[in-house]
C-alpha positions as CSV (number, residue, x, y, z in Angstrom):
1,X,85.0,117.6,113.8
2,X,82.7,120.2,111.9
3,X,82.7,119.2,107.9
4,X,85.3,121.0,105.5
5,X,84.6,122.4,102.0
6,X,86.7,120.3,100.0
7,X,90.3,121.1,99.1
8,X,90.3,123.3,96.0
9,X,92.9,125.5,94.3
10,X,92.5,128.1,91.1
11,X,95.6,126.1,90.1
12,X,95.7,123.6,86.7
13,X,98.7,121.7,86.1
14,X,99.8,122.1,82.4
15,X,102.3,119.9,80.2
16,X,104.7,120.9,78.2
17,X,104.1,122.0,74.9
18,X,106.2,119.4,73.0
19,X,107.5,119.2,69.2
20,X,105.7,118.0,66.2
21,X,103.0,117.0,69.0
22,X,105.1,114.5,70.4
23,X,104.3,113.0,73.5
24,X,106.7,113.2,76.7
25,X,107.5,109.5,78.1
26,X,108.8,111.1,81.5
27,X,106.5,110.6,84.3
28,X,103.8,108.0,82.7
29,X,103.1,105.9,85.0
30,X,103.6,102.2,83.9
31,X,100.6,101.7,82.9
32,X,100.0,105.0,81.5
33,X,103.0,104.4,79.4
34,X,102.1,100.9,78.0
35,X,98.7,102.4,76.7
36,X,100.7,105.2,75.3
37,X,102.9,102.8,73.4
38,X,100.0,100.7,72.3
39,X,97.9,104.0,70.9
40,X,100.6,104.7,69.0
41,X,101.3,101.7,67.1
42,X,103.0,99.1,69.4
43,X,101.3,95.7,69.4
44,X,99.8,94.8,72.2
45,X,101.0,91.6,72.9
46,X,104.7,93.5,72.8
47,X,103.4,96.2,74.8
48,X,104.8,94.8,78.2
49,X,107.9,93.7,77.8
50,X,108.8,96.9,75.6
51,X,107.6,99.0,78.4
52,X,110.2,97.4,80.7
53,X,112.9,97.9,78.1
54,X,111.8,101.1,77.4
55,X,111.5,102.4,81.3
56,X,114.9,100.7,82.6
57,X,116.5,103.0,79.6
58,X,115.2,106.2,80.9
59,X,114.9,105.7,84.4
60,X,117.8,102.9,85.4
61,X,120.2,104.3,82.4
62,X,119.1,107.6,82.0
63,X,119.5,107.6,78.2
64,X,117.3,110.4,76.3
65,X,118.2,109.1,72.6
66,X,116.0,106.3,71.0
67,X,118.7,105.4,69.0
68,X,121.1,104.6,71.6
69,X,117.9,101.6,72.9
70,X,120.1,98.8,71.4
71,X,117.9,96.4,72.9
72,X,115.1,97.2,70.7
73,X,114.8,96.8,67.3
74,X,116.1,99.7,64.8
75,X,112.5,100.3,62.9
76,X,111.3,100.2,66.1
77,X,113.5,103.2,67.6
78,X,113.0,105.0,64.6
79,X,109.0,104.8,65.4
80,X,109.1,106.0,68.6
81,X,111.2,109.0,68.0
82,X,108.6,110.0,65.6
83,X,106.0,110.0,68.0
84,X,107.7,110.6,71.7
85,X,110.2,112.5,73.5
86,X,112.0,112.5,76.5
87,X,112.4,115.6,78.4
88,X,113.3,116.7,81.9
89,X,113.0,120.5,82.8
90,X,116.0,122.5,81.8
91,X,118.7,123.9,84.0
92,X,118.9,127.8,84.0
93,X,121.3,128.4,86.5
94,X,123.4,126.3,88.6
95,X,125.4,127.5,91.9
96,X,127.6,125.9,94.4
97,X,128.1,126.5,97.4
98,X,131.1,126.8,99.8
99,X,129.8,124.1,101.7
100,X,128.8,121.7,98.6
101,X,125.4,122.4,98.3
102,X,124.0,122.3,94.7
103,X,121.2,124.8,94.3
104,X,119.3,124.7,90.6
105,X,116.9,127.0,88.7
106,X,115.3,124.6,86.5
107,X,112.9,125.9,83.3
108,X,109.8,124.2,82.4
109,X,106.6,124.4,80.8
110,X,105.3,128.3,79.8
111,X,109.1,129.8,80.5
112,X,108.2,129.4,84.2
113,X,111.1,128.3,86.5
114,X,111.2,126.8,90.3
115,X,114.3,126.1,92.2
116,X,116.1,122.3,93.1
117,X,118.5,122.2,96.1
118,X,121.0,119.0,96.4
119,X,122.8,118.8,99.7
120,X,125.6,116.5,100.4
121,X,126.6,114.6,103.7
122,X,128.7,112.4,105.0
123,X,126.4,109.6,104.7
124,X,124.0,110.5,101.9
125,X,123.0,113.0,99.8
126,X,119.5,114.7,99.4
127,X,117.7,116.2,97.0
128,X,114.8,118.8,98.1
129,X,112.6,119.1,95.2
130,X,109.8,121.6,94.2
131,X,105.9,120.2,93.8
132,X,104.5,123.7,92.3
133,X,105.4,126.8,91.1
134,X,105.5,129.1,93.8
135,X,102.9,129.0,96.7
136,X,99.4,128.9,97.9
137,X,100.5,128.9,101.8
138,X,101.5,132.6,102.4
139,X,103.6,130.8,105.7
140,X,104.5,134.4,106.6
141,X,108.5,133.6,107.6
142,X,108.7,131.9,104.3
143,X,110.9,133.5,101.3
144,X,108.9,131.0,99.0
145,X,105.4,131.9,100.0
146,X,106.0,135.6,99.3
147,X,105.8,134.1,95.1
148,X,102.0,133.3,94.4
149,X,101.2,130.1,93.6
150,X,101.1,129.6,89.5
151,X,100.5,126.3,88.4
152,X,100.8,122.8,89.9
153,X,104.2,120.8,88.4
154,X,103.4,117.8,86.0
155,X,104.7,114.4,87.5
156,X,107.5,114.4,84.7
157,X,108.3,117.8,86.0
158,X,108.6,116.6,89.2
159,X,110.7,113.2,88.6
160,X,112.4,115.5,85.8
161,X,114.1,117.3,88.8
162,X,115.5,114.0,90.1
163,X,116.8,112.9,86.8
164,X,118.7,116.0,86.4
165,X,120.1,116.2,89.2
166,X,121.4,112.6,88.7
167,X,122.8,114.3,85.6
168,X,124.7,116.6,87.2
169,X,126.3,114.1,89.9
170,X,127.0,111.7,87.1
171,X,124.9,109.5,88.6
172,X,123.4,107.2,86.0
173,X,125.7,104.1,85.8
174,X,126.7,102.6,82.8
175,X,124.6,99.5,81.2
176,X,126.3,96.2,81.6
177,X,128.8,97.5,84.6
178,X,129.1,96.1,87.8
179,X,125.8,97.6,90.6
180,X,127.1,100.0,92.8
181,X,125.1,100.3,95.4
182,X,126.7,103.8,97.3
183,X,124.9,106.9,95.6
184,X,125.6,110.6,95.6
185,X,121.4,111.3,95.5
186,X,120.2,108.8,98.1
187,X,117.3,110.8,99.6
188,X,114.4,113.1,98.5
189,X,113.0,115.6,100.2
190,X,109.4,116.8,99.0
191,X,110.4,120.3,100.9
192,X,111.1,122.4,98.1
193,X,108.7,125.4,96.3
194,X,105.0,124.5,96.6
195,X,102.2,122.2,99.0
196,X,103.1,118.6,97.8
197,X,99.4,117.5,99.1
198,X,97.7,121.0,97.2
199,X,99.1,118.4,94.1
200,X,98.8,114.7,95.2
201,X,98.5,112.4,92.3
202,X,101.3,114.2,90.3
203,X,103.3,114.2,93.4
204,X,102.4,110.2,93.8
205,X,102.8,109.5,90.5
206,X,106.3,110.9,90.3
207,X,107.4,109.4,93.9
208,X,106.5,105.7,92.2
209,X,108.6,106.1,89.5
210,X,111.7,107.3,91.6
211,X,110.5,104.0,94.0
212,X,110.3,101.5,91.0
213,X,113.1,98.9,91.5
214,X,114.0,99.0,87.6
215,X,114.5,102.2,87.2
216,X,116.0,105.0,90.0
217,X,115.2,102.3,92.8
218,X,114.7,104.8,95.7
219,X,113.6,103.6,99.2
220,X,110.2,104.8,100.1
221,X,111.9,105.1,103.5
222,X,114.2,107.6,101.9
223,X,111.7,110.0,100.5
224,X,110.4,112.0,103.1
225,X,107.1,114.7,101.8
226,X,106.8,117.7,103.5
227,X,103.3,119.1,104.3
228,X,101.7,122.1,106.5
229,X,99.3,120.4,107.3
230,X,96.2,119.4,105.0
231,X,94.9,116.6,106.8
232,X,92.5,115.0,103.9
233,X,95.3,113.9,102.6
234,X,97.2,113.1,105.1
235,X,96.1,109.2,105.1
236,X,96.4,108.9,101.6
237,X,100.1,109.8,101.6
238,X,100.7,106.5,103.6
239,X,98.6,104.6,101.0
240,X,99.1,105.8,97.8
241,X,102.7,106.8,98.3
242,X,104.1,105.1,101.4
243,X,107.2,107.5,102.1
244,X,107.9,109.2,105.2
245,X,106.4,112.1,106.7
246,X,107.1,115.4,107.5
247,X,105.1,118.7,109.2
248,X,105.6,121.9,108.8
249,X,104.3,122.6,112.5
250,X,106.0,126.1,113.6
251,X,103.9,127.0,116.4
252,X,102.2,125.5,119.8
253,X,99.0,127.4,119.9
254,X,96.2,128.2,117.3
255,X,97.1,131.8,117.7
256,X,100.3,131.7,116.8
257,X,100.2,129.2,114.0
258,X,97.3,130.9,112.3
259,X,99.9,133.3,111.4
260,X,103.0,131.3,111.1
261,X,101.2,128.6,108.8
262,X,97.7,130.1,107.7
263,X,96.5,127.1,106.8
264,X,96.0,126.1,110.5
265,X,92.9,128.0,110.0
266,X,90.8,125.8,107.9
267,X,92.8,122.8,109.8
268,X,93.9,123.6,113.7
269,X,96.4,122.1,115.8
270,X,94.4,119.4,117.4
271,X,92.8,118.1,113.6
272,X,96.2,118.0,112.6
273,X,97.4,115.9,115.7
274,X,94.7,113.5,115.1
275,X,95.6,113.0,111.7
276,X,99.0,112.6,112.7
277,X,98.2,109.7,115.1
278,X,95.9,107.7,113.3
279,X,98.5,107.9,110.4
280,X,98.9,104.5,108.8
281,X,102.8,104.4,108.3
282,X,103.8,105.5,111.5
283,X,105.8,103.5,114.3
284,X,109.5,103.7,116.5
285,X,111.0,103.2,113.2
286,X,109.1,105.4,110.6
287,X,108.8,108.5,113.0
288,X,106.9,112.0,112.5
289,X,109.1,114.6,111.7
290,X,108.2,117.9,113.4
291,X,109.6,120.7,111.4
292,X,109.6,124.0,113.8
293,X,111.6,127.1,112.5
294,X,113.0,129.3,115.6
295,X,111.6,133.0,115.4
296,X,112.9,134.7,118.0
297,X,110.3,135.9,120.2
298,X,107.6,134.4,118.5
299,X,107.3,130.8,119.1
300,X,110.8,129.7,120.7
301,X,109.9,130.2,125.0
302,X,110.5,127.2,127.0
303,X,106.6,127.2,127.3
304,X,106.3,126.8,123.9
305,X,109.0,123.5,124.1
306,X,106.9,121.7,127.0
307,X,103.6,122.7,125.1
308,X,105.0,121.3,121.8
309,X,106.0,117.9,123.6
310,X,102.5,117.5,125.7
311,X,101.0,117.7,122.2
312,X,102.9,114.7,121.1
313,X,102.8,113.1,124.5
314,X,98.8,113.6,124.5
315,X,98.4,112.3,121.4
316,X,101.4,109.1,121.3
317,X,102.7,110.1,117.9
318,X,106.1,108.2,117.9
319,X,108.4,111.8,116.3
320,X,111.5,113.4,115.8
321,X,111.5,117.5,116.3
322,X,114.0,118.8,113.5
323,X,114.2,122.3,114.9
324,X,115.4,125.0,112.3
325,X,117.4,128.5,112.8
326,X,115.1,130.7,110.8
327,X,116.9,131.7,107.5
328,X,116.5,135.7,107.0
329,X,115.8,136.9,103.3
330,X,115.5,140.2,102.1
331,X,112.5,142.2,103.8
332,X,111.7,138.8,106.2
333,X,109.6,139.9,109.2
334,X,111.1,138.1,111.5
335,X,114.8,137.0,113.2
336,X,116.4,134.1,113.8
337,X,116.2,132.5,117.8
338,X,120.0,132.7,119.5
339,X,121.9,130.1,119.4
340,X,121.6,129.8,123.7
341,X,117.8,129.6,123.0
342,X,117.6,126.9,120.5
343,X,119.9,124.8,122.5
344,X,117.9,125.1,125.5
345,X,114.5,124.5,123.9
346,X,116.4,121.4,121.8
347,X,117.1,120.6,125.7
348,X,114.2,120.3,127.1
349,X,112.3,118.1,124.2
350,X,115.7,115.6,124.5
351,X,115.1,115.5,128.4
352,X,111.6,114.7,127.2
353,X,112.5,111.8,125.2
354,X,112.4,113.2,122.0
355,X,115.1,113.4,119.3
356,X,115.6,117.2,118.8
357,X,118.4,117.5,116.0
358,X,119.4,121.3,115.4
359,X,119.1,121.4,111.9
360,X,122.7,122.4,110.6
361,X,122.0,125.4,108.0
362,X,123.1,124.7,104.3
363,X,123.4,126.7,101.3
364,X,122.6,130.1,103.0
365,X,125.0,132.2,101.2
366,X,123.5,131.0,97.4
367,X,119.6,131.6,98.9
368,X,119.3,127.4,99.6
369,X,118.3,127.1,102.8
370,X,115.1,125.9,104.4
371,X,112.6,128.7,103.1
372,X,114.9,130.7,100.9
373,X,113.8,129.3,97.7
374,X,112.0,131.7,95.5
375,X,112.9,131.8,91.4
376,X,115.4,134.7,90.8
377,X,113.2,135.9,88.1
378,X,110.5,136.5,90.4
379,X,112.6,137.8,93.1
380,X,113.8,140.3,90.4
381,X,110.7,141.5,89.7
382,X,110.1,142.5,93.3
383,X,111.5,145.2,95.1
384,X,112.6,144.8,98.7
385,X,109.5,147.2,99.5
386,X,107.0,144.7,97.7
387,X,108.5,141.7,99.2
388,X,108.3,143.4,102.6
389,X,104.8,144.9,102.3
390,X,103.6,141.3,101.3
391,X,105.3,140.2,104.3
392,X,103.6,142.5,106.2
393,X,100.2,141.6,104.8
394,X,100.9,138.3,105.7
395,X,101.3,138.6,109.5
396,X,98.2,140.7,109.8
């Protein structure tokens, strides 16, 4: 394998300017947040325990207010709301769908704004969140990737989107009442606006919090990230983070994908592969999930289907192919694969063995689907000639 440049990005993440210089207790991690306590006037043989006290209130209770931390002393409260905060990004806009789905244009930092999606099932409930305003990919049937990439998310940015979506379910139970275990948000998806791996340790940093038994006690095995494909990091996701994973894969030859998912360039189809199968987590039960959109004409022939399983046969990656009906957006280059030629190409990977769930489209009529997401400021900004020039561009 010839060597890479490494991974770099004209991209800075940037916290939120807060009050009075007051510091934001959302998405420390715990240690980050007992040293925080300590510089600011905690003792430190305290500093432990009232970092538990302090983290189950915000992440198991999801209380904002100081005051209302009865646990913890009242000159104590008082101290630390005048040096801290606790903020989550702010909702914008909110729209339902007819079919349930939630879809959220959240504010943060700098007035910019990226876009939540909750989707509820029979049998859970997930939230797709967004790792980065906008997009460095340019994946040429993506909505998303037609909004240039601004700025990385902060981890509380991240998290933040977790916690207010628990907001809006009514998630957070009450202190002192009886554990429930069913829950409205019992999945994350790292799927939403943005590369999660282009920002890893905000991304990890956030994922631990929503993982910590004492606070939103998430599963690892119910967080699935969502990548196209940059294979340094690929390893690291199983160690640092440990959640499931998820390609963006799209295509069956170098060609193809070059365009689909430009990134294949600086990392093909058979790196990728081989990062797949040498990935640390993976087995039967913690499967690869192949994420493969179906552009009519473009990468949905039966050739494609056998090509696509010999890749995963050649390589023994245990997988799951979640195969998408391309959702069309305003000036989008391409058109969605019939419904006959889905279900034949789903056909042929199941006769192969493989699990090939046609993914059942949500939230199209609000913009929520799989690769509608773009913030409706900067879809304002953009005519339908722009958005389709840049598609254009894209492809060529």
């Amino acid at each position: 394998m010839s060597p890479k440049a490494p991974i770099t990005q004209d991209v800075m993440t940037i916290p939120r300017k807060l009050p009075e210089g007051k510091v934001n207790l959302v998405g420390l991690t715990r240690d980050r947040l007992r040293e925080t306590l300590i510089e600011h006037g905690t003792p430190e043989k305290q500093a432990k325990m009232r970092t538990g006290q302090i983290w189950q209130w915000i992440y198991q209770w999801g209380v904002r207010d100081f005051a209302e931390m009865t646990n913890l002393a009242k000159a104590y409260r008082t101290q630390l709301a005048e040096h801290f905060v606790i903020e989550i990004p702010e909702v914008v806009t909110r729209q339902v769908s007819e079919d349930g789905t939630r879809k959220y244009l959240v504010r943060i930092a700098g007035g910019h704004e990226v876009e939540v999606v909750y989707i509820p099932e029979d049998d859970r409930g997930t939230l797709c969140i967004s790792s980065q305003v906008g997009c460095t990919l340019t994946c040429s049937f993506c909505h998303t990737g037609t909004q240039k990439l601004v700025r990385n998310l902060t981890a509380a940015e991240i998290v933040g989107q977790v916690m207010m979506a628990r907001d809006d379910l009514d998630e957070w139970p009450v202190p002192g009442a009886p554990k429930d275990e069913t829950r409205l948000l019992s999945n994350i998806v790292l799927m939403g606006m943005g590369e999660p791996l282009y920002n890893f340790e905000n991304v990890r940093d956030a994922m631990k919090i929503a993982m910590d038994p004492e606070g939103i006690s998430l599963s690892r095995r119910r967080i699935t990230l969502s990548t196209s494909g940059v294979v340094p990091e690929i390893a690291r996701t199983a160690q640092e983070i440990g959640c499931l994973l998820a390609i963006s894969f799209h295509a069956t030859t170098n060609e193809v994908r070059d365009v689909l998912v430009p990134i294949n360039k600086r990392w093909n189809i058979e790196e990728l592969l081989q990062a797949l199968a040498s990935y640390p987590k993976v087995s039967n039960s913690e499967r690869i999930t192949f994420e493969y959109v179906m552009l009519d004409g473009v990468n949905d022939s039966d050739e494609d289907a056998h090509r696509l399983i010999e890749h995963i046969k050649r390589h023994k990656i245990p997988a799951k192919i979640n195969l998408i009906p391309f959702n069309e957006w305003p000036g989008a280059p391409y058109k969605r694969s019939s419904n006959n030629r889905i279900r034949a190409f789903a056909n042929i990977i199941y006769q192969a063995g493989y699990a090939s769930p046609i993914r059942k489209t949500r939230g199209e009529d609000i913009m929520a689907a799989c690769g509608q997401l773009k913030s409706a400021t900067e879809r304002a900004r953009k005519s339908r000639k722009q958005i389709e020039a840049e598609a254009g561009l894209d492809r060529g």
